[in-house]
Backbone atoms as SQL, in Angstrom:
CREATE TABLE atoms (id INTEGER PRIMARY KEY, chain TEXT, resi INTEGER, resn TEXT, atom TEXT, x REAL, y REAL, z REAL);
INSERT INTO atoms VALUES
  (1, 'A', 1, 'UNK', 'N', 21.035, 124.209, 85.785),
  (2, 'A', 1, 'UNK', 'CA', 22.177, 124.703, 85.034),
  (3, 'A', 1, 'UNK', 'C', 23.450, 124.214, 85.720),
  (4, 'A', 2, 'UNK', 'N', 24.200, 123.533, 85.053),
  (5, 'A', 2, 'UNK', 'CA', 25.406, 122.705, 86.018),
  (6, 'A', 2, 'UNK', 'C', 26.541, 124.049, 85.506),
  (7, 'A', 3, 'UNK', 'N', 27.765, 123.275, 85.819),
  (8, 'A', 3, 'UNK', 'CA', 28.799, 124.308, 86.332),
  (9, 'A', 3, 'UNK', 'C', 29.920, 123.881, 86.027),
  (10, 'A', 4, 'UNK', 'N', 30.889, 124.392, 85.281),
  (11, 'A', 4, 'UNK', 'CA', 32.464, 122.950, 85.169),
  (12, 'A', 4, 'UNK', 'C', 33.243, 123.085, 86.021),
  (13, 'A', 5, 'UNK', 'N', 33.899, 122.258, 86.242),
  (14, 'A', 5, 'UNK', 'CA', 35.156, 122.231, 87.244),
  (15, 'A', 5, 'UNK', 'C', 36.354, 121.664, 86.431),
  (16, 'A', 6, 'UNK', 'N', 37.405, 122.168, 87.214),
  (17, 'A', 6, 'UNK', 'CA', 38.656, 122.244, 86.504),
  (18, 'A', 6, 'UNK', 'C', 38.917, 120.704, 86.748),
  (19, 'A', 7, 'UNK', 'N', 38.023, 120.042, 88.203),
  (20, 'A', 7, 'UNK', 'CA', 38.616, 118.559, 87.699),
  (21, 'A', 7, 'UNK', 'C', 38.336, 117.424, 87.127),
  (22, 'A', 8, 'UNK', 'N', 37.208, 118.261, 86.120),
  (23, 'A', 8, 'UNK', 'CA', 36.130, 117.328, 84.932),
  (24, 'A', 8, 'UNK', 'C', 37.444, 117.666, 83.935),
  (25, 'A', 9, 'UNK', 'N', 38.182, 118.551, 83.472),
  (26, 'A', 9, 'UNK', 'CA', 38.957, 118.467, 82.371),
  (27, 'A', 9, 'UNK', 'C', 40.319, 117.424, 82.616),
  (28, 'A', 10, 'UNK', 'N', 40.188, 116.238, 81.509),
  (29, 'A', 10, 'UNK', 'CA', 41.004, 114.916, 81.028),
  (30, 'A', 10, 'UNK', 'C', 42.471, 115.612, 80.660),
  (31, 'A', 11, 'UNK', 'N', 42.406, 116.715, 79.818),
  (32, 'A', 11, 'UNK', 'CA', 43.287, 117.242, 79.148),
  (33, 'A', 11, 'UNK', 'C', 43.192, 118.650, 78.431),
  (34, 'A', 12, 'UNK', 'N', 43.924, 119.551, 77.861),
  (35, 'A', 12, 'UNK', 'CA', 43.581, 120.764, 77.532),
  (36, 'A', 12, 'UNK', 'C', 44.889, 121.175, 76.405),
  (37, 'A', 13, 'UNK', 'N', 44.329, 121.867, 75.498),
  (38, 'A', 13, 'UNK', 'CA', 45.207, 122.452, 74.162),
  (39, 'A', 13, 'UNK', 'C', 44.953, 123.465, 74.422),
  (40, 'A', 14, 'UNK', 'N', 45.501, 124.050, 72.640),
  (41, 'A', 14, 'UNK', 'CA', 45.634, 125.541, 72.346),
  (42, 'A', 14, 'UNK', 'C', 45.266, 125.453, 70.873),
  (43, 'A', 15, 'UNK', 'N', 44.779, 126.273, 70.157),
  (44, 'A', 15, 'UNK', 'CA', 44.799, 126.559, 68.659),
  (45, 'A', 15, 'UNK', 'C', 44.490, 128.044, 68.246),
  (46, 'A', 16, 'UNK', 'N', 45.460, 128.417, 67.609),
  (47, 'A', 16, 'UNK', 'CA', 45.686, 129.894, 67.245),
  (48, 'A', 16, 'UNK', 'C', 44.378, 130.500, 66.669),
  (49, 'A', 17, 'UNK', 'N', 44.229, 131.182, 66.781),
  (50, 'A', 17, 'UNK', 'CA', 42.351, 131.912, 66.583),
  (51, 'A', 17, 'UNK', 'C', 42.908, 133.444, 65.374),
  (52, 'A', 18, 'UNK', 'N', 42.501, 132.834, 64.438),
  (53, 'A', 18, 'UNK', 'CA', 42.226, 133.927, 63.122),
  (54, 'A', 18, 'UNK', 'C', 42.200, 134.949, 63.874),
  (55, 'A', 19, 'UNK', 'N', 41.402, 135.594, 64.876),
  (56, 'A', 19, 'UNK', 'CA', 41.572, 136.663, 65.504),
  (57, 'A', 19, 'UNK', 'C', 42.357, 137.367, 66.413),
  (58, 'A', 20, 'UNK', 'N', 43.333, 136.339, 66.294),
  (59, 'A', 20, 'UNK', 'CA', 44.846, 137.059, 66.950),
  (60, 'A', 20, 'UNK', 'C', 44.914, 136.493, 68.539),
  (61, 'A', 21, 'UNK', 'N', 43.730, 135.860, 68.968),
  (62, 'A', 21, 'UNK', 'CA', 43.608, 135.378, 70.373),
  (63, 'A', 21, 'UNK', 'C', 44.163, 133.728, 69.886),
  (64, 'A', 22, 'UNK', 'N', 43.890, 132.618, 71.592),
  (65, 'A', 22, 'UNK', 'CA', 43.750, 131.061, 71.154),
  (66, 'A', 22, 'UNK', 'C', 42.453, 130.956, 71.453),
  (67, 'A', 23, 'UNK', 'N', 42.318, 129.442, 70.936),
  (68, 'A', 23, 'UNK', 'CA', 40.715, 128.941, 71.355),
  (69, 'A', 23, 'UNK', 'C', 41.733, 127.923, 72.393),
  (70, 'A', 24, 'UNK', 'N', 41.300, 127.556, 73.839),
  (71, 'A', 24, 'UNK', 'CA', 41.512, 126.644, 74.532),
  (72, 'A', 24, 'UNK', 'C', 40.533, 125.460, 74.301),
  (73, 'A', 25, 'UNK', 'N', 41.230, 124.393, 74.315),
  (74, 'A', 25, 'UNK', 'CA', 40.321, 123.006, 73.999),
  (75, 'A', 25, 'UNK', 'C', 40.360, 121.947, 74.820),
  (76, 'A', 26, 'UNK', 'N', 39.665, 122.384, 75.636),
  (77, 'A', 26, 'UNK', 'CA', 39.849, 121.199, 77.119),
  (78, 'A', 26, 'UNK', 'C', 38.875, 119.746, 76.597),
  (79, 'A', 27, 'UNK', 'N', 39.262, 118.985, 77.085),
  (80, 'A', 27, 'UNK', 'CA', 38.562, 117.745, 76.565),
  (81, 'A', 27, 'UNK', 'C', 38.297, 117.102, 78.097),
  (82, 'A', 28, 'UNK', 'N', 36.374, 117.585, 78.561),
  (83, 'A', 28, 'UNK', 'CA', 35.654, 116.585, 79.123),
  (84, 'A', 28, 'UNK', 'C', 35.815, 115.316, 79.440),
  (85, 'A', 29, 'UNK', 'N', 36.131, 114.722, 81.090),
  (86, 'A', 29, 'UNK', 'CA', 36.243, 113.649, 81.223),
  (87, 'A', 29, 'UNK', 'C', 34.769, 113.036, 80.519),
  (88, 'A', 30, 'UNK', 'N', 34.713, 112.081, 80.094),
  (89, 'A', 30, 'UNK', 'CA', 33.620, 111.419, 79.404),
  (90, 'A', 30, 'UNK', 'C', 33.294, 111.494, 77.481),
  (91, 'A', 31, 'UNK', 'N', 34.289, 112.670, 77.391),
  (92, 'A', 31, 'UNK', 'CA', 34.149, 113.397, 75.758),
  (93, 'A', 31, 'UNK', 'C', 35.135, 112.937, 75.268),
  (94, 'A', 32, 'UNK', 'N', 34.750, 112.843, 73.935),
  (95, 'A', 32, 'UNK', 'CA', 36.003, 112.621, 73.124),
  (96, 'A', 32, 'UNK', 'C', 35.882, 113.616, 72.012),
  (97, 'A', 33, 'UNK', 'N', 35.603, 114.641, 72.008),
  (98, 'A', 33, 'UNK', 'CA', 36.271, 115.844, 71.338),
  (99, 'A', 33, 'UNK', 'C', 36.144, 117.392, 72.722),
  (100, 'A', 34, 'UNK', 'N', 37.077, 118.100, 71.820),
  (101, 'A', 34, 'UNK', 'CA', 37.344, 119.199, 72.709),
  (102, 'A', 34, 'UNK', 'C', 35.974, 120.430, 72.274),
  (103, 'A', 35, 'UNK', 'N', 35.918, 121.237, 73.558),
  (104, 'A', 35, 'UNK', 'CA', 35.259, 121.928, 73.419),
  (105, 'A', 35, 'UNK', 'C', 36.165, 123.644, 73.373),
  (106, 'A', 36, 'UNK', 'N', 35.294, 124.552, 72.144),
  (107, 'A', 36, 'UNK', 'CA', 36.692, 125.284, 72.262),
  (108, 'A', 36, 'UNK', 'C', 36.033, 127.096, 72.868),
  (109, 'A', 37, 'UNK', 'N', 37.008, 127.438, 73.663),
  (110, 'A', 37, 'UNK', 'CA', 36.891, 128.874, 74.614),
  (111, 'A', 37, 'UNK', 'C', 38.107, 129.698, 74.258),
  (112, 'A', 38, 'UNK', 'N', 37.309, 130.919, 73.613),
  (113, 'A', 38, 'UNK', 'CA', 38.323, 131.653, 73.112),
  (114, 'A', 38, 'UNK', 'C', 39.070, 132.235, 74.179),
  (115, 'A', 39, 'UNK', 'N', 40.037, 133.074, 74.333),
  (116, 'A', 39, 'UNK', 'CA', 40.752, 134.054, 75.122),
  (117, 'A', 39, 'UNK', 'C', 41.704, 134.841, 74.225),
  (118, 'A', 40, 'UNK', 'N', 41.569, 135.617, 74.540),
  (119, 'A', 40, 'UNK', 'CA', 42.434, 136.943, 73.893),
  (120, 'A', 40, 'UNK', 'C', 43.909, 136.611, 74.263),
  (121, 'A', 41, 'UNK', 'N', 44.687, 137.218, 73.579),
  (122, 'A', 41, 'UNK', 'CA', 45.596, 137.015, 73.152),
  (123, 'A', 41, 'UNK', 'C', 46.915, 137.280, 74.234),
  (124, 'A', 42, 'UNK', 'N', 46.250, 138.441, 75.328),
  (125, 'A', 42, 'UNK', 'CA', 46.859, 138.880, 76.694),
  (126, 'A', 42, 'UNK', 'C', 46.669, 137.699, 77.506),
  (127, 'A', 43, 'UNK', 'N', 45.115, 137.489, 77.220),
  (128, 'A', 43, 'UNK', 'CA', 44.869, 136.335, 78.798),
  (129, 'A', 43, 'UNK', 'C', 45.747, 135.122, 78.796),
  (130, 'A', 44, 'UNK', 'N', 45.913, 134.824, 77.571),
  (131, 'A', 44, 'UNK', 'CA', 46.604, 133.760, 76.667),
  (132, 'A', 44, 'UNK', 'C', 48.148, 133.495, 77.789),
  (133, 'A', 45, 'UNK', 'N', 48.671, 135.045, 77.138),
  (134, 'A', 45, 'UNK', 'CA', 49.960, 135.121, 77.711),
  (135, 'A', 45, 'UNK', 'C', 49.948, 135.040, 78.859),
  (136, 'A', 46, 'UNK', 'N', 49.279, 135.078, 79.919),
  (137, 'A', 46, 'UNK', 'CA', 49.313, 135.109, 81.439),
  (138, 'A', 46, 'UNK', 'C', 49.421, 133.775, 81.334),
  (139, 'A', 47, 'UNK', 'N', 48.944, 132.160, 81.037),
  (140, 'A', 47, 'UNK', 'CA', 49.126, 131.252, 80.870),
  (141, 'A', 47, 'UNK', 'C', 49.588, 130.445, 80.521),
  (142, 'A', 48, 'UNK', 'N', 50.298, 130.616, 79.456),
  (143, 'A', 48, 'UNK', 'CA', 50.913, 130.131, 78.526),
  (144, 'A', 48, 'UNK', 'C', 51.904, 128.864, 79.589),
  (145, 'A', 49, 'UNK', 'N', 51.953, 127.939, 78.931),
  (146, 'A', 49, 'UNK', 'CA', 52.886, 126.807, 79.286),
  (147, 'A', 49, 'UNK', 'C', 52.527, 126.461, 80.371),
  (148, 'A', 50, 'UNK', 'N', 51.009, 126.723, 81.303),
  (149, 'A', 50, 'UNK', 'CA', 51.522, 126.053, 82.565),
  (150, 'A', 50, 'UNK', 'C', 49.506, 125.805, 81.779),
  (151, 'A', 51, 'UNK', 'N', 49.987, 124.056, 81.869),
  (152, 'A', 51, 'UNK', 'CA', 48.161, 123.432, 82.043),
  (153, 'A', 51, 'UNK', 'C', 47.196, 123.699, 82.626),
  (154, 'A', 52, 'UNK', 'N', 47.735, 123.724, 84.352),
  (155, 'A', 52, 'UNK', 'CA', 46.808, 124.094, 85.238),
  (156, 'A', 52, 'UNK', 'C', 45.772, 125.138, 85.290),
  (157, 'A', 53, 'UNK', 'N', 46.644, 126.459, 84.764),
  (158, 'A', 53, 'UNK', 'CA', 46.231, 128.043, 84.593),
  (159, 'A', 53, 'UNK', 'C', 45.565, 127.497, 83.058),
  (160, 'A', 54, 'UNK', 'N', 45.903, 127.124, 82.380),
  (161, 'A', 54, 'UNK', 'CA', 44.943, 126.703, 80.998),
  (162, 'A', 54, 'UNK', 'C', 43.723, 126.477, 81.208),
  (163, 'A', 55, 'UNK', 'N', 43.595, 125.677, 82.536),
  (164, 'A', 55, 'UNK', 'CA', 42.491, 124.501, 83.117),
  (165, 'A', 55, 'UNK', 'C', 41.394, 125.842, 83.343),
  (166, 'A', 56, 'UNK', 'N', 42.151, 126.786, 84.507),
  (167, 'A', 56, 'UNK', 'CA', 41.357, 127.280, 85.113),
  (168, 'A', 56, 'UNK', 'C', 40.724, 128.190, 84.300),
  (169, 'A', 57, 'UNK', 'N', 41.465, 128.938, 83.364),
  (170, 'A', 57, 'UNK', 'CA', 40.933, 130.232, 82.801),
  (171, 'A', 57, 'UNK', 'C', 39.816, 129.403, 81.657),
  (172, 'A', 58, 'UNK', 'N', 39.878, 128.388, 80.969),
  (173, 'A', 58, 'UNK', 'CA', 38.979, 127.783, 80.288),
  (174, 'A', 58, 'UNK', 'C', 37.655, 127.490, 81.056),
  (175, 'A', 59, 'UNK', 'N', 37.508, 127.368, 81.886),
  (176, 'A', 59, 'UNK', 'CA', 36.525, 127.108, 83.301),
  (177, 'A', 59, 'UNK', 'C', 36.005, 128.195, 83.696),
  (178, 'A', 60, 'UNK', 'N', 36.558, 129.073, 83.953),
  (179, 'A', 60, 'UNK', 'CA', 36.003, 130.580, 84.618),
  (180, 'A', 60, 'UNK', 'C', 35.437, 131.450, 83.042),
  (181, 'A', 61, 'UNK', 'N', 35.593, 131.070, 81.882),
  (182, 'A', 61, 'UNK', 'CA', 35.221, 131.396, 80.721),
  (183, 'A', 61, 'UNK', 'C', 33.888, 130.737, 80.452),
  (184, 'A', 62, 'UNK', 'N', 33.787, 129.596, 80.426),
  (185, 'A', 62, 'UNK', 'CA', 32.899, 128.592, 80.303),
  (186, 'A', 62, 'UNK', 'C', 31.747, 128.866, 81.308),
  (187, 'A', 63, 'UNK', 'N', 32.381, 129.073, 82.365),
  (188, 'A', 63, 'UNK', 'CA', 31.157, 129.522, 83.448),
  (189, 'A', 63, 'UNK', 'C', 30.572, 131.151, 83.847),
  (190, 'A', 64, 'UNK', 'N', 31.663, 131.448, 82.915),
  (191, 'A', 64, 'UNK', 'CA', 30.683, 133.104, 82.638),
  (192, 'A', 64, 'UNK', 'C', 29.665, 133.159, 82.032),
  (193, 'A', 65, 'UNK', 'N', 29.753, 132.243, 80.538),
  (194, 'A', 65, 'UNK', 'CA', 28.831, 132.322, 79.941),
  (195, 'A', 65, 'UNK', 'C', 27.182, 131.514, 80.118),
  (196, 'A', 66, 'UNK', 'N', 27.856, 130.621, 81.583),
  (197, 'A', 66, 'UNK', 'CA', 26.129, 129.802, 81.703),
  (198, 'A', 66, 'UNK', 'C', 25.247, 131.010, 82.466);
């Protein structure tokens, strides 16, 4: 079972989630589409505008669920 790291992600978005949260969409060095990790709408705001914190909380999401 592998594991992501924040310095496999190329790049990282946002897209507003019907459910009032975003989906973060980090895009895999090696991928060419994004993979998408929801976060609520608070966690959101703790992040907002800074990539890095995008990076990480998409990562620590991703690796809860393996």
């Amino acid at each position: 079972m592998g594991y992501y790291k924040k310095s496999q992600i190329g790049s990282i978005g946002e897209l507003i989630s019907y459910k009032g949260g975003r989906n973060l969409t980090p895009i895999f060095n090696g991928s060419q589409l994004p993979v998408l990790v929801y976060v609520t709408k608070s966690e959101f705001e703790k992040v907002r505008f800074n990539k890095e914190l995008m990076k990480e909380l998409a990562v620590k999401k991703l690796n809860e669920n393996n």
